[in-house]
N, C-alpha and C positions, 0 to 999 in steps of 0.2 A: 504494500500500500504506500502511495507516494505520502511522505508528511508534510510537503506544501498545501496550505490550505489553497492557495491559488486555483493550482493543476490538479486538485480534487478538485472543484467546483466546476472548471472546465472540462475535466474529462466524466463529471454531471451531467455536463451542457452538452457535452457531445454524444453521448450513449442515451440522450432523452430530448431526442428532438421532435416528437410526433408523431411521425412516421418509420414504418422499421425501416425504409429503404433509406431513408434518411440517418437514423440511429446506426446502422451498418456504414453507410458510407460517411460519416462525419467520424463518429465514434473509432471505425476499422482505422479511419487515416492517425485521427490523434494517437491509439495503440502504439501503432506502427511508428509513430515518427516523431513521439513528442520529446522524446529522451535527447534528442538532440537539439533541438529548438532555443535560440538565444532568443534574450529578451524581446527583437523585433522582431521575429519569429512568434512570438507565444500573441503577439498584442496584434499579428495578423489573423493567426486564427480566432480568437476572440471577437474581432470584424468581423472576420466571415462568419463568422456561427450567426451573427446578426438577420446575415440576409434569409430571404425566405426559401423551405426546402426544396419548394415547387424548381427554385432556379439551382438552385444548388446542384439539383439533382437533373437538371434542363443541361447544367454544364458537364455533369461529370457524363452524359449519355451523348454528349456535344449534340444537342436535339437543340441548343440556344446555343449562342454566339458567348465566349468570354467577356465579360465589361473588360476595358483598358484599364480600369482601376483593379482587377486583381489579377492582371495577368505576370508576371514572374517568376520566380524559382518555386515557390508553394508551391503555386497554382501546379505549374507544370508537376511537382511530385502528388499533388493530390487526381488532377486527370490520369495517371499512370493506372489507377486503381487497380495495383496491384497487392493491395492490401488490405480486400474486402477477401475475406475466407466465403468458398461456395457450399455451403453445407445439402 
């Protein structure tokens, strides 16, 4: 268990976003990659958890175009989704 009360509450935010497609792909990504994450890292994902799943999830199926505002390094390792387990 992490004992940041921060990266608890985000990794909260991320495994309980609404929908399970959502809770899998927000949540699979944070698992997967938060261990590494500097601070303007952590305050990216936090924005994005902001936005709604509908789009979230419009981007990671690229069914919707990336905003210019969050395309980057994230972005790019979260469309990878390669870190969504297929049970």
């Amino acid at each position: 268990m992490n004992d940041n009360p921060r990266m608890r509450r985000i990794q909260f935010r991320a495994w309980h976003r609404g929908t399970r497609e959502a809770d899998y792909t927000v949540g699979g990504f944070f698992d997967r990659h938060h261990a590494t994450w500097n601070e303007e890292e952590i305050d990216w994902f936090e924005r994005f958890m902001e936005e709604q799943d509908a789009d979230i999830i419009g981007w990671a199926l690229g069914t919707i175009p990336v905003p210019d505002e969050w395309k980057g390094s994230m972005m790019d390792r979260f469309l990878k989704l390669d870190f969504v387990k297929i049970v």
